[in-house]
Wavefront OBJ file of the C-alpha trace (Angstrom):
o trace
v 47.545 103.125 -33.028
v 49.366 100.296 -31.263
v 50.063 97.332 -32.377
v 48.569 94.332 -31.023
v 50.848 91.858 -29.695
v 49.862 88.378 -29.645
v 49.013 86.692 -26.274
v 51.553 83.761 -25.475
v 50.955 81.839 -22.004
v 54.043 80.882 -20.102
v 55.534 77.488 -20.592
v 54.078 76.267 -16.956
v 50.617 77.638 -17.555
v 50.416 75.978 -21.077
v 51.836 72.714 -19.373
v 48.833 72.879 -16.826
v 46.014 73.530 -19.647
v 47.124 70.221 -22.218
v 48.152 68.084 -19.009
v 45.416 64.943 -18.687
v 44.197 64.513 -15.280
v 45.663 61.312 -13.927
v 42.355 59.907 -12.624
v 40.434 60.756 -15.830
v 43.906 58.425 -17.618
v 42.990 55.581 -15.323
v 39.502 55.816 -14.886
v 39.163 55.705 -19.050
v 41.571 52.942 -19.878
v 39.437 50.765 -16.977
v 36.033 51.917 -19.045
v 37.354 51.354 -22.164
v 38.282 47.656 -20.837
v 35.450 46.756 -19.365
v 33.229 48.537 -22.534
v 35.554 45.512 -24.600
v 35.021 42.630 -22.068
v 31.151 42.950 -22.405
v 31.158 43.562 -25.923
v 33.499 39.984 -25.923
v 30.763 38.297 -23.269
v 27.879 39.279 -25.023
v 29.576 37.870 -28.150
v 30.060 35.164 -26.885
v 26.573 34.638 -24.661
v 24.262 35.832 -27.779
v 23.505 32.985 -29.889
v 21.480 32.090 -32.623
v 21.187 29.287 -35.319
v 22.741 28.677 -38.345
v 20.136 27.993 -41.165
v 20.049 25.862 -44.532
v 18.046 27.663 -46.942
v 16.152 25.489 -49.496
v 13.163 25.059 -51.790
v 10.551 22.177 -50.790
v 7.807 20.245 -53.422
v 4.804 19.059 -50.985
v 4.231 15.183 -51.961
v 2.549 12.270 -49.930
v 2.711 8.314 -49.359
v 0.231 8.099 -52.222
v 0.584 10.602 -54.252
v -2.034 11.345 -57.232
v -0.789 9.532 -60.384
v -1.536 10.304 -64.119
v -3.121 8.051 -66.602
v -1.001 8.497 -69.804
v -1.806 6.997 -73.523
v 1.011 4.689 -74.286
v -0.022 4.716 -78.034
v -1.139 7.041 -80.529
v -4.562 7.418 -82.215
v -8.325 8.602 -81.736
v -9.984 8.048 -78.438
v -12.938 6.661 -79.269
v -14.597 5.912 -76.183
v -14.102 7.860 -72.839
v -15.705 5.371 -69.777
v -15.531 7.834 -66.868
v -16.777 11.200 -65.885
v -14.621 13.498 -63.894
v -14.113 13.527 -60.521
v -16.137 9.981 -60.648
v -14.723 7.314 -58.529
v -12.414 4.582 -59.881
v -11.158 1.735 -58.351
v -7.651 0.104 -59.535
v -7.045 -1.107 -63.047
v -10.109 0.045 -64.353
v -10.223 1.280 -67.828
v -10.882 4.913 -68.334
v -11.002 5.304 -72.241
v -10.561 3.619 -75.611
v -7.912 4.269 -77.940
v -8.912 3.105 -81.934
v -8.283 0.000 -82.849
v -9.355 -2.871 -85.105
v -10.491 -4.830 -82.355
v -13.095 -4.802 -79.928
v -12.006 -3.546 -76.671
v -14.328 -5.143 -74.285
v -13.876 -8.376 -76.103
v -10.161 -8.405 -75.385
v -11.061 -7.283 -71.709
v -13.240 -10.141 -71.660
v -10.251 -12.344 -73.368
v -7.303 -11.466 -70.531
v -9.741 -11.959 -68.080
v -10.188 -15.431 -68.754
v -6.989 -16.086 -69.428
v -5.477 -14.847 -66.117
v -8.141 -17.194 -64.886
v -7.025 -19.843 -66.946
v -3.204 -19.685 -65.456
v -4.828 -19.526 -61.745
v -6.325 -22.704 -62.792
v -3.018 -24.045 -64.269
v -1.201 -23.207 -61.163
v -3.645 -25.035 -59.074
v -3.450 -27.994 -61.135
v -7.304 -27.881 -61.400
v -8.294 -29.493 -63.957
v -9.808 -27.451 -67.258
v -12.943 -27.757 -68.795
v -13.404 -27.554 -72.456
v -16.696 -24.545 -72.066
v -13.460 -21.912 -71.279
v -12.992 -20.652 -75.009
v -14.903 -22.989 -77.196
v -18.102 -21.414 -79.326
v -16.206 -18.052 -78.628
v -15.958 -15.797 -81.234
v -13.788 -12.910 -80.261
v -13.282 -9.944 -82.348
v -9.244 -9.446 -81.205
v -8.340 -7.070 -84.562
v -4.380 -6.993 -84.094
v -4.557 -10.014 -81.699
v -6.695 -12.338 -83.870
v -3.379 -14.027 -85.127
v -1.984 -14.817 -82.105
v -5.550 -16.266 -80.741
v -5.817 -18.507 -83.154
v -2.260 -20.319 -82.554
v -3.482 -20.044 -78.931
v -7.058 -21.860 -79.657
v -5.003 -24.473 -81.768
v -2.640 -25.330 -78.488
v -5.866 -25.254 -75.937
v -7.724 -27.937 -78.421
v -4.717 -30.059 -78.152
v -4.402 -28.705 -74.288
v -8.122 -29.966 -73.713
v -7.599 -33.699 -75.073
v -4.943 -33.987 -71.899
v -7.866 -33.270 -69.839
v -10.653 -35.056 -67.840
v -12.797 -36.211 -71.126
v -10.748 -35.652 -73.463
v -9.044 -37.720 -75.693
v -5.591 -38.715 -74.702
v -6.948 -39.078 -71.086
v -9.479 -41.435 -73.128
v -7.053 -43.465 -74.880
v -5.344 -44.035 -71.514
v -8.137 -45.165 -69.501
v -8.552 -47.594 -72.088
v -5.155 -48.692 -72.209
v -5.417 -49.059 -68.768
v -8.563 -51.207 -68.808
v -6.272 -53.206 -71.424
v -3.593 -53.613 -68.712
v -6.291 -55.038 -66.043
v -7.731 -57.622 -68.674
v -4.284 -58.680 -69.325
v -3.325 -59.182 -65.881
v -6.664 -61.187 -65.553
v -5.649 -62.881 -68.604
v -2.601 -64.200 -67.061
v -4.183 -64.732 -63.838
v -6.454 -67.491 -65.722
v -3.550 -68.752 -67.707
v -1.755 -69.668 -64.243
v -4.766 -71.176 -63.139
v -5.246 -73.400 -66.092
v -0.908 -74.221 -66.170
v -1.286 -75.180 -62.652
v -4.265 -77.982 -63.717
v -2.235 -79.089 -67.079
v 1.139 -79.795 -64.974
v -1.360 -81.713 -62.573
v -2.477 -83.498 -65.579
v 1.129 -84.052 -66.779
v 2.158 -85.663 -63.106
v -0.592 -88.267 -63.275
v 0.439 -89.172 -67.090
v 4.095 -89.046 -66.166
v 3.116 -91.637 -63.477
v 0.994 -93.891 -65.561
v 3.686 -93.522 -67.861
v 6.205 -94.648 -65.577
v 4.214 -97.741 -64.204
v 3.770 -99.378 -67.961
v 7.269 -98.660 -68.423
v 8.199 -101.481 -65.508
v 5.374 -103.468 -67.163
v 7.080 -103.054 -70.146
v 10.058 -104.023 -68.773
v 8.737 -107.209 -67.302
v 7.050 -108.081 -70.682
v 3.273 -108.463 -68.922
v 1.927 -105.726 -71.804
v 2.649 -105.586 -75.344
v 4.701 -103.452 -77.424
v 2.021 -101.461 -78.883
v 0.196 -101.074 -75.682
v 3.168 -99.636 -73.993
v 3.206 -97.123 -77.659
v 0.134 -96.102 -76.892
v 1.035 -94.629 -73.219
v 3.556 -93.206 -74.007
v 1.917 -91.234 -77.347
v -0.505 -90.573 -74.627
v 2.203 -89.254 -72.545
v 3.753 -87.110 -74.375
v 0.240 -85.666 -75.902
v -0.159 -84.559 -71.593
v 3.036 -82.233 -72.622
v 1.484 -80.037 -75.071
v -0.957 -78.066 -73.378
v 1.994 -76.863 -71.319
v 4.003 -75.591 -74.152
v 1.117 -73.564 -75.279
v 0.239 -72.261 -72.401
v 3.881 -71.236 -71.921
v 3.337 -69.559 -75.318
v 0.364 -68.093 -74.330
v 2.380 -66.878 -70.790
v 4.980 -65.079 -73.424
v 2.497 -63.490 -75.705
v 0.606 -62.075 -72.172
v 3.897 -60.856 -71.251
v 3.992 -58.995 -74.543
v 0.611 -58.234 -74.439
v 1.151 -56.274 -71.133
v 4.650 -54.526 -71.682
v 3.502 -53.276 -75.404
v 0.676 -51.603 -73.437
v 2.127 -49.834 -70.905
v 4.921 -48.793 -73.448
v 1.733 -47.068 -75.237
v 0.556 -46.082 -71.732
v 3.962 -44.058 -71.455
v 4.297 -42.844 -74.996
v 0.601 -41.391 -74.315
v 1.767 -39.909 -70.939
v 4.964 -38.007 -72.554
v 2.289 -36.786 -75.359
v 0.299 -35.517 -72.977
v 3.251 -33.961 -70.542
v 4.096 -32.548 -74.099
v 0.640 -30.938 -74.869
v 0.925 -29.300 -71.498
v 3.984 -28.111 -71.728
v 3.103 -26.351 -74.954
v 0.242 -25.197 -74.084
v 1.738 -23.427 -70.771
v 4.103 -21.450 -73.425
v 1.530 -20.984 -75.675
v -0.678 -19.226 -72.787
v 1.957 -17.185 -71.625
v 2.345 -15.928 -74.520
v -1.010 -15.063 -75.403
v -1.229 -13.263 -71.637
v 1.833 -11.173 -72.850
v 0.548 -9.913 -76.164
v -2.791 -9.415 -74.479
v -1.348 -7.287 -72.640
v 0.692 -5.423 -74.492
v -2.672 -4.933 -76.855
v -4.202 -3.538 -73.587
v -1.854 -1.420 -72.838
v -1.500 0.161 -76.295
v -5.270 0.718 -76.704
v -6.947 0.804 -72.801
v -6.405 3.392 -70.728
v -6.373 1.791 -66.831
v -6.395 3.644 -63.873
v -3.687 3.088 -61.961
v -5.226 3.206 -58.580
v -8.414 3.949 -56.590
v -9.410 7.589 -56.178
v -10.850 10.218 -57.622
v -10.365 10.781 -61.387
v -9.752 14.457 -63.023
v -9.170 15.021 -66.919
v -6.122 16.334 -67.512
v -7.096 19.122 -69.875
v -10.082 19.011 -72.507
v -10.791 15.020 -72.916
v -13.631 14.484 -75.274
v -14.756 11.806 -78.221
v -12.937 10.846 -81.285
v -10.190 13.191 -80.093
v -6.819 12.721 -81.532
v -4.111 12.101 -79.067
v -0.204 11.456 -78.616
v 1.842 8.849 -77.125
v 2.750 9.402 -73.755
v 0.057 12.467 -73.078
v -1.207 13.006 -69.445
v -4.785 12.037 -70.336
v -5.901 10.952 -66.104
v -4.663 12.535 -63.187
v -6.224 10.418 -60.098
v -6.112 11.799 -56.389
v -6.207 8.838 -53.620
v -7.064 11.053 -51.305
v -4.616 10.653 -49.148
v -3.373 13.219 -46.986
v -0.610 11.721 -45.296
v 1.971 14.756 -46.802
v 5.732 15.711 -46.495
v 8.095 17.779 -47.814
v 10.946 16.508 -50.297
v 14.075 18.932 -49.499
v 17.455 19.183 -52.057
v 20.566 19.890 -50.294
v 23.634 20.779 -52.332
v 26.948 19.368 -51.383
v 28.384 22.094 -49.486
v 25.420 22.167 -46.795
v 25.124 18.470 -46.946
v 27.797 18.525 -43.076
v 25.406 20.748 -41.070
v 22.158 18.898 -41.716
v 21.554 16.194 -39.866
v 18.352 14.134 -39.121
v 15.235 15.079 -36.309
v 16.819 18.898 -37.246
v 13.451 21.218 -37.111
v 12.384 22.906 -40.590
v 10.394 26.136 -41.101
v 8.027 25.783 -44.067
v 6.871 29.053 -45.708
v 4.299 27.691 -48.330
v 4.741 29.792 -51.917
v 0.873 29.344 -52.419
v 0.317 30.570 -49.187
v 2.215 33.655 -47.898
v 3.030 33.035 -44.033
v 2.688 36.853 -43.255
v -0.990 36.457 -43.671
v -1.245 32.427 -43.036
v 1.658 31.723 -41.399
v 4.071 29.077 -41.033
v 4.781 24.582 -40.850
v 6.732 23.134 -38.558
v 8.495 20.092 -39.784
v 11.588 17.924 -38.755
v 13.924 16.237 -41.051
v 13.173 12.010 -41.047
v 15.182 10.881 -43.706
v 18.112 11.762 -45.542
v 19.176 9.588 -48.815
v 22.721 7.620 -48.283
v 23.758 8.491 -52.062
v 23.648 11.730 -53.840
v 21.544 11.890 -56.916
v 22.011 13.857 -60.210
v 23.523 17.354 -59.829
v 25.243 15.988 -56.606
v 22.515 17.040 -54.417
v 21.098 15.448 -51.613
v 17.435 14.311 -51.170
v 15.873 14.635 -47.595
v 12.342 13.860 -46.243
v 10.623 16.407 -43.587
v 7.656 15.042 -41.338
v 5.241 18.023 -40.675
v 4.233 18.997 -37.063
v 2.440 22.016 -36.205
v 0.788 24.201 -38.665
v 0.617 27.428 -37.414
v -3.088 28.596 -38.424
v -3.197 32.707 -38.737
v -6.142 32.884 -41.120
v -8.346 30.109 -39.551
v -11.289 31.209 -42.171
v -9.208 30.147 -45.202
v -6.497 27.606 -43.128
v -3.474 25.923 -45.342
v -4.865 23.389 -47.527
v -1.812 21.078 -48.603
v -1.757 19.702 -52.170
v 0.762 17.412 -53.914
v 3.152 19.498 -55.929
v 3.077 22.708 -54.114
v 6.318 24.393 -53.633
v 7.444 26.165 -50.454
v 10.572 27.395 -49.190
v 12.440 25.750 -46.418
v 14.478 26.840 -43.623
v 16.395 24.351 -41.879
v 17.711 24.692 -38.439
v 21.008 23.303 -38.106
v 23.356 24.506 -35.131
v 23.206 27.420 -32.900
v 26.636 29.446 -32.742
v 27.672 32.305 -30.900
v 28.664 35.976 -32.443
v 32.425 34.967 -30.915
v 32.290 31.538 -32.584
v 31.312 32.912 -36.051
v 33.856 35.940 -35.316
v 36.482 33.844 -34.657
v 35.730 31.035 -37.369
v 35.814 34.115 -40.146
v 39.347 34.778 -38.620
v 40.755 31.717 -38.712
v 39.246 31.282 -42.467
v 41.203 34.176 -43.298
v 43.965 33.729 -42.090
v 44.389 29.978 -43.358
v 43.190 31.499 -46.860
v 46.272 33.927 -46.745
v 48.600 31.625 -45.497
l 1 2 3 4 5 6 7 8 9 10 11 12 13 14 15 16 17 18 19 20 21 22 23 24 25 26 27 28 29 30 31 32 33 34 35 36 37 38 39 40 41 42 43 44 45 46 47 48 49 50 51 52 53 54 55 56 57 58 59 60 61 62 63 64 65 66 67 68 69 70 71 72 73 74 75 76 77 78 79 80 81 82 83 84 85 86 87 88 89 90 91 92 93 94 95 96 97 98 99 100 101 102 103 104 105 106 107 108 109 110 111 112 113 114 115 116 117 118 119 120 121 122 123 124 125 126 127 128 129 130 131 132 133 134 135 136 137 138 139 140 141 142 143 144 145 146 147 148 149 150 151 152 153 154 155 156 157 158 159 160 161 162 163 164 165 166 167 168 169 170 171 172 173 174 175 176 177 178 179 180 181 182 183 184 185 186 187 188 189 190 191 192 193 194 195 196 197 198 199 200 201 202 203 204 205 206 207 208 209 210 211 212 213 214 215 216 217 218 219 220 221 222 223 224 225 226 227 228 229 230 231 232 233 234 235 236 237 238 239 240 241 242 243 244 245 246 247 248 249 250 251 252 253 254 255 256 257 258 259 260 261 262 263 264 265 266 267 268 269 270 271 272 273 274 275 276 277 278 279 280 281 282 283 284 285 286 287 288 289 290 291 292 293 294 295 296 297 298 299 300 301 302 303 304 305 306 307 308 309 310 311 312 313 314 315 316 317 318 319 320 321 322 323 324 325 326 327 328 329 330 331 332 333 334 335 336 337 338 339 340 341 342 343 344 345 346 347 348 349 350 351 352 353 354 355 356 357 358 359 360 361 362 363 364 365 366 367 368 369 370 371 372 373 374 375 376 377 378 379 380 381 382 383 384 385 386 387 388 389 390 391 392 393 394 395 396 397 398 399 400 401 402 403 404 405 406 407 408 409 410 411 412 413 414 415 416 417 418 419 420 421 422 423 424 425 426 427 428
């Protein structure tokens, strides 16, 4: 058989077959730059934000607050029953102690009276504390040094003895003055007396002088005479010894007034100090609530329980449902947020596929960062958006959420370009 030979076009024909139509060359470099220029306009005209990622704890203007035992020991007594309302400061539960509780209740009570009273300058009656007999176990000490400086307080009061003695000293001081009063009166009819003798006197003297009386006539005026002078010099004595009288009075008058400035003094010390360890007593053994609401046991509470120092033993909800959300942001995200930025909530109790989503904008953003150089910031809610309206969101202090925060919108050719320029200033 023949061979086959293989099939070779000619140089012109195979020129023809791989030759690329001009118009197809032109036609695809224009499509290929016009496929670029929309990709780069659509780059640059599709936007969308850039967003902070964060968790969120749910807390309001009054939060609930927890009653805690500040000492350790048996509750003996427990005052409330759950979800009973409280008002402010009062006591929940007894802690053991050697005194009686409601005694010492009864015992700061009066004494913050007592200082109202003291700061009103009103004057104090002695029915406050006396025929009292408290019961103030660890306190019972300290009462009694306070007792000891209200006795002492009491006599500086209306009735009482130093305010006595005074009033008497001060009757003293108006008998005195009337005492010298009457001894000017009767100084003013002596020195009358003493003119008229001085002039008889004088008038025998010229007798005298002339020889019409006799020797012991003219003695006898002038003993008389000079008799007229005594009852001045003893009522200028009795002048000096009023003087006396009245300045060794109202020295008394003035020691009596220091004593008493004294007593009061002490007795202002002696009450604040009783207020303080009344307190502290309180404190130790009373449980208080420490604002009005609604109070919930914080775990198993009952009777002659033991418990520790600083155990949750009260949790009471105000009721207030004023909420926000508390945001951290870390350092490096700390430049893109800014405040009235809006905030998607997505609530970890309550999954926003099936109850959707909070709207919320950022109010508030702290000046300094706090531990673990984060930032704190405070979103307002808005709009809830309600997809389950037979069980809607329910908000609750403490629930945590995850935040999205939306900062600035940026185009693809923006972020495109930004990555470039990162890289390139990274390898240089």
């Amino acid at each position: 058989m023949p061979s086959e030979q293989p099939f070779h076009n000619s140089e012109e024909i195979q020129e023809i077959i791989t030759a690329v139509p001009s118009w197809i060359l032109r036609r695809g470099i224009l499509l290929i730059l016009i496929v670029l220029l929309s990709v780069v306009l659509l780059s640059a005209y599709i936007r969308y934000p850039d967003v902070v990622k964060t968790s969120l704890k749910i807390n309001s203007l009054n939060s609930p607050k927890e009653a805690i035992a500040h000492q350790q020991g048996k509750l003996v007594k427990l005052l409330v029953q759950e979800n009973e309302q409280v008002s402010a400061k009062q006591p929940l539960a007894f802690i053991e102690s050697t005194g009686k509780h409601e005694e010492v209740i009864e015992l700061a009570d009066k004494l913050s009276e007592l200082s109202k009273l003291l700061n009103t300058s009103t004057l104090v009656t002695l029915n406050d504390f006396v025929g009292m007999n408290f019961n103030l176990g660890e306190l019972q000490r300290n009462y009694q040094s306070f007792y000891q400086a209200y006795l002492q307080f009491i006599n500086t009061q209306s009735g009482g003895l130093y305010v006595t003695q005074k009033s008497y000293l001060e009757n003293d001081l108006q008998e005195i003055k009337k005492l010298q009063s009457q001894i000017h009166l009767q100084k003013s009819i002596q020195e009358q007396e003493f003119a008229n003798a001085q002039e008889e006197y004088d008038a025998y003297k010229k007798l005298k002088a002339k020889n019409v009386i006799s020797n012991s006539e003219f003695k006898q005026q002038e003993n008389k005479y000079l008799s007229s002078k005594y009852p001045l010099q003893q009522t200028a004595t009795a002048l000096l010894n009023n003087s006396s009288s009245y300045l060794t009075k109202q020295k008394e008058i003035a020691t009596l007034n220091n004593t008493i400035r004294e007593e009061q003094a002490k007795f202002t010390q002696a009450l604040n100090a009783m207020i303080t360890e009344t307190n502290s007593w309180l404190m130790k053994y009373v449980i208080f609530s420490p604002l009005a609401g609604k109070v919930g046991y914080a775990g198993i509470l009952q009777e002659n329980q033991n418990v520790n120092a600083n155990q949750e033993l009260f949790i009471i909800n105000p009721g207030n449902t004023n909420f926000f959300g508390e945001v951290q942001i870390p350092q490096y995200n700390m430049g893109k947020v800014k405040l009235g930025q809006r905030t998607l909530i997505k609530l970890r109790s309550y999954p926003f596929e099936e109850y959707g989503i909070i709207y919320g904008k950022i109010s508030y953003i702290t000046d300094v960062a706090l531990k673990d150089s984060v930032f704190i910031a405070k979103i307002d809610f808005g709009k809830f958006e309600q997809k389950n309206l037979s069980n809607p969101i329910r908000l609750k202090p403490g629930m945590q959420a995850d935040a999205e925060i939306i900062t600035r919108e940026s185009s693809l050719l923006q972020r495109f370009l930004w990555n470039i320029t990162k890289m390139l200033s990274s390898g240089g």
